[in-house]
C-alpha positions in Angstrom: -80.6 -40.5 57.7 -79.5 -42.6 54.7 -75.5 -42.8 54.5 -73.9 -41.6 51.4 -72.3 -43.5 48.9 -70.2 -42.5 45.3 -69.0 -44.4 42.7 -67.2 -43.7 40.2 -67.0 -45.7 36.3 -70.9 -46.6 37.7 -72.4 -46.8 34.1 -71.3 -50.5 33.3 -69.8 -53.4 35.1 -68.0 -53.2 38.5 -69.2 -49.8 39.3 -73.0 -50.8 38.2 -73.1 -53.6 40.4 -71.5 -52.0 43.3 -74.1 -49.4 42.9 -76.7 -51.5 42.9 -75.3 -53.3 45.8 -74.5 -50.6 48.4 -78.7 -49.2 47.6 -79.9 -52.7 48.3 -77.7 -52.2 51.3 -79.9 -48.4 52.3 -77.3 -46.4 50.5 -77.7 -43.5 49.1 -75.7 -44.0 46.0 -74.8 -41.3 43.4 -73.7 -42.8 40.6 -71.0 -40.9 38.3 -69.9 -41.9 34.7 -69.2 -40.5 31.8 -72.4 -42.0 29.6 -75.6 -39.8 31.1 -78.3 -41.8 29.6 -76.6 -45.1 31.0 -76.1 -43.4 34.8 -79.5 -42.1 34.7 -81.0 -45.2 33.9 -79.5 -46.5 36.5 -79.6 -43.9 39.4 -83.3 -44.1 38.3 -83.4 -47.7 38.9 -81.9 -47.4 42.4 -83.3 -44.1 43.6 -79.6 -42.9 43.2 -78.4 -39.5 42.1 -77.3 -39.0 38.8 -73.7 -37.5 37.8 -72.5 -37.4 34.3 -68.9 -37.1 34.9 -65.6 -37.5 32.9 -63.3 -38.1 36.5 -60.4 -36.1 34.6 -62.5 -33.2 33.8 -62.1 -30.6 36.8 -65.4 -29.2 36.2 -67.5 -32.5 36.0 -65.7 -33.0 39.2 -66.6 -30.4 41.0 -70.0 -30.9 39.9 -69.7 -34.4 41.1 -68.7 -33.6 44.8 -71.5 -30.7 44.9 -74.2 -33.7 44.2 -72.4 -36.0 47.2 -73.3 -33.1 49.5 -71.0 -32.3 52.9 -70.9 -35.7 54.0 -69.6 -39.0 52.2 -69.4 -42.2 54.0 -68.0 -44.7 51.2 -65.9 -43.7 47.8 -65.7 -45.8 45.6 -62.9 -45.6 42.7 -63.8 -47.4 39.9 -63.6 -45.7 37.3 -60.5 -46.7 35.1 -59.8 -49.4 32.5 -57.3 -50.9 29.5 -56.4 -49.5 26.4 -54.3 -51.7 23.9 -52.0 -54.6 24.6 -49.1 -53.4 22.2 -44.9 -53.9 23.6 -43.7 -50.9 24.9 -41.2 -50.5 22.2 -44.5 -50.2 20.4 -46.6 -48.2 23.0 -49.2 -45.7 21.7 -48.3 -42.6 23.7 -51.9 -40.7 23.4 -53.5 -44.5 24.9 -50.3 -44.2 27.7 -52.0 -40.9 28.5 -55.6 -41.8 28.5 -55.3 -44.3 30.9 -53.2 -42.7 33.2 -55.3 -39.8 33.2 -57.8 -42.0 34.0 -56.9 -44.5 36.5 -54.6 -42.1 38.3 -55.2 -38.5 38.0 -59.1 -39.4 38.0 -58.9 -41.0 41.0 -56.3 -38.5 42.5 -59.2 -35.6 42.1 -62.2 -37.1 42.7 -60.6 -38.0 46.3 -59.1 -35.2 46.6 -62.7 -33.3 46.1 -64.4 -35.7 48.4 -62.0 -36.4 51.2 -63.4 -33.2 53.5 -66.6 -34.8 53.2 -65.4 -38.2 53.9 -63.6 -36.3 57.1 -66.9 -34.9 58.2 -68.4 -38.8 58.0 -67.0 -38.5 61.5 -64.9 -42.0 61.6 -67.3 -43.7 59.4 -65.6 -42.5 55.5 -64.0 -45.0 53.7 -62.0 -45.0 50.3 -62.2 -48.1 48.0 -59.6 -48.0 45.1 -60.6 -50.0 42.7 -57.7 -51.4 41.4 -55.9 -54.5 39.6 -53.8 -57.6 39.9 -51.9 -55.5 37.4 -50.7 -52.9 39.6 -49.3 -55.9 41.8 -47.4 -57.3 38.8 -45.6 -56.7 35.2 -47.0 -58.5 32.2 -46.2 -58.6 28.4 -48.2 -56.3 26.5 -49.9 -54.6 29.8 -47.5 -51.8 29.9 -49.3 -48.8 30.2 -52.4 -50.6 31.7 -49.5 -52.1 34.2 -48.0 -48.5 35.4 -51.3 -46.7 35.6 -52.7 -49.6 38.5 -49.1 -49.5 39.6 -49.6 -45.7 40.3 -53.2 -46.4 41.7 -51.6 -49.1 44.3 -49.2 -46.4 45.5 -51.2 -43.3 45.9 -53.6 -45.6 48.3 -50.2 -46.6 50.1 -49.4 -43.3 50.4 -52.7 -41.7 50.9 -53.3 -44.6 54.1 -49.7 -42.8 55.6 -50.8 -39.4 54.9 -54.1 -39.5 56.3 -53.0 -42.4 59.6 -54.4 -40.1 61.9 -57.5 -38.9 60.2 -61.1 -40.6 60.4 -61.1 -42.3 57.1 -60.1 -45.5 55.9 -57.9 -46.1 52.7 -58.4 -49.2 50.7 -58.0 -51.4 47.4 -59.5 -54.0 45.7 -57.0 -55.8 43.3 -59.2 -57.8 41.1 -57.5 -60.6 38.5 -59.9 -62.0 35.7 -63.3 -60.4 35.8 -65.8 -61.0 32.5 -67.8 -57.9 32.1 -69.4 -56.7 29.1 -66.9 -54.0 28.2 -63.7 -54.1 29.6 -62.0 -56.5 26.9 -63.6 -55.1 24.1 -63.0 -51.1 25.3 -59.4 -53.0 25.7 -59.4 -54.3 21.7 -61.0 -50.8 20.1 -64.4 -52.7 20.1 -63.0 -55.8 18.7 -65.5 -58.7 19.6 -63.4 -61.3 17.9 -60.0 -60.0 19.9 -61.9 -59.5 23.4 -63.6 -62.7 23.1 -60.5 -64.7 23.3 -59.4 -63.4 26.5 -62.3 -65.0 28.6 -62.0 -68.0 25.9 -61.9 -71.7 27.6 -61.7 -70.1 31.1 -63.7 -72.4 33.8 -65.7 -69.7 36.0 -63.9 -66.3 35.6 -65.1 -63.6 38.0 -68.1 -61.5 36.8 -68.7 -57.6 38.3 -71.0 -59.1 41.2 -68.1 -61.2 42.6 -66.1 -57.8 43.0 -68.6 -55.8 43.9 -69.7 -58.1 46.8 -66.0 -57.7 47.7 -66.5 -54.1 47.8 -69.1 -53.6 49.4 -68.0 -56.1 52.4 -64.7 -54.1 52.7 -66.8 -50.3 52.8 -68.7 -52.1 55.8 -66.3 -53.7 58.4 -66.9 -51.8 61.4 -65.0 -48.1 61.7 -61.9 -49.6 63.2 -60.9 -52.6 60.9 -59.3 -51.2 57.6 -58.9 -53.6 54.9 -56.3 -52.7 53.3 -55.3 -54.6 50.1 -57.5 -57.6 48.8 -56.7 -59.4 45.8 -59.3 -61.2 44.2 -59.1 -64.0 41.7 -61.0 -66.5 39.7 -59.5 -70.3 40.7 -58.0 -70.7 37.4 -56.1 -67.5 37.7 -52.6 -68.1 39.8 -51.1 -65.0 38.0 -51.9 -62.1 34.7 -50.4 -64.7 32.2 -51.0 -68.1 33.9 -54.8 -68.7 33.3 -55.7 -72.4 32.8 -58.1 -72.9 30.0 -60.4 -75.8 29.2 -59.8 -77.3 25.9 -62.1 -76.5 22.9 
């Protein structure tokens, strides 16, 4: 019987890839996002299952841990992302909200509505947070973005405590730099100009497959080894604001 996969944020970057990933690797995957036409297109692609899901909607929730079924091997959550890059003093409250509703209570229901069928994996269930090099560190401008990954980093902590005797592992991905086709410019309001810079002059950022490869290595150690924090950068990358760029 094929082993159960979910992933969350599956319609774009990261999550696509690592979807993509874990059915070349005889998963089957069942791909959750918020944009239906994109996930179906997708799970189509992959001979997935389909979710449309907003992760801090209770109900598309619900729906999404119906589809899994009773048992879930791998959970994978990705869904998340950055909104702004204003100073605190000048923080957008409503954007504050968004992401941390996102990035934290998101992931905080979708495991909470999967972990009994992780449990029921018997020993073979595994959690993979996706989150960032920004919930390891503070950076100008990345406030809100900074404390929802700092929330994300300590609910796996403390989930790994909670659950120390129970068959599932608890892990995170912290990814630095990745170039995908969204995240800056979901970042800028859909500013090309703005979310072009970021990447601008960067020798060999990482790109969704890099992380996703990273993901999918972790959700397949053997039962016993948990993995539990890898932080992945480009080269050029030794911290959020030290990036070396190439001259133009």
């Amino acid at each position: 019987m094929r082993r159960t996969a979910v992933v969350t944020g599956a319609s774009s970057g990261i999550g696509e890839a690592t979807a993509r990933l874990l059915a070349d690797r005889g998963f089957r995957v069942v791909c959750a996002a918020r944009r239906a036409e994109r996930v179906e297109a997708l799970a189509a692609g992959i001979g997935g299952v389909a979710v449309a899901c907003d992760v801090s909607v209770d109900a598309d929730v619900a729906r999404l841990a119906e589809a899994a079924g009773g048992v879930v091997h791998v959970l994978v959550n990705n869904a998340g992302g950055a909104l702004g890059l204003e100073a605190v003093a000048d923080a957008d409250v409503d954007l504050w909200r968004q992401m941390y509703e996102t990035n934290v209570l998101g992931t905080l229901k979708v495991t909470k509505a999967l972990l009994p069928a992780l449990v029921a994996a018997g020993g073979d269930g595994i959690i993979v947070n996706v989150g960032s090099i920004a919930g390891l560190l503070a950076y100008e401008g990345g406030g809100g973005y900074t404390v929802a990954k700092h929330g994300v980093h300590v609910m796996t902590e403390t989930l790994r405590l909670e659950l120390f005797d129970q068959p599932v592992r608890v892990t995170e991905i912290a990814p630095g730099m990745v170039h995908t086709e969204e995240f800056s410019l979901t970042r800028f309001g859909g500013d090309r100009e703005r979310a072009d810079r970021v990447y601008e002059g960067v020798p060999g950022p990482l790109v969704a497959d890099d992380v996703a490869e990273a993901v999918v290595w972790m959700a397949t150690r053997p039962a016993h080894v948990n993995v539990d924090l890898l932080v992945l950068k480009p080269r050029a990358q030794a911290a959020p604001h030290k990036v070396h760029r190439l001259p133009s």
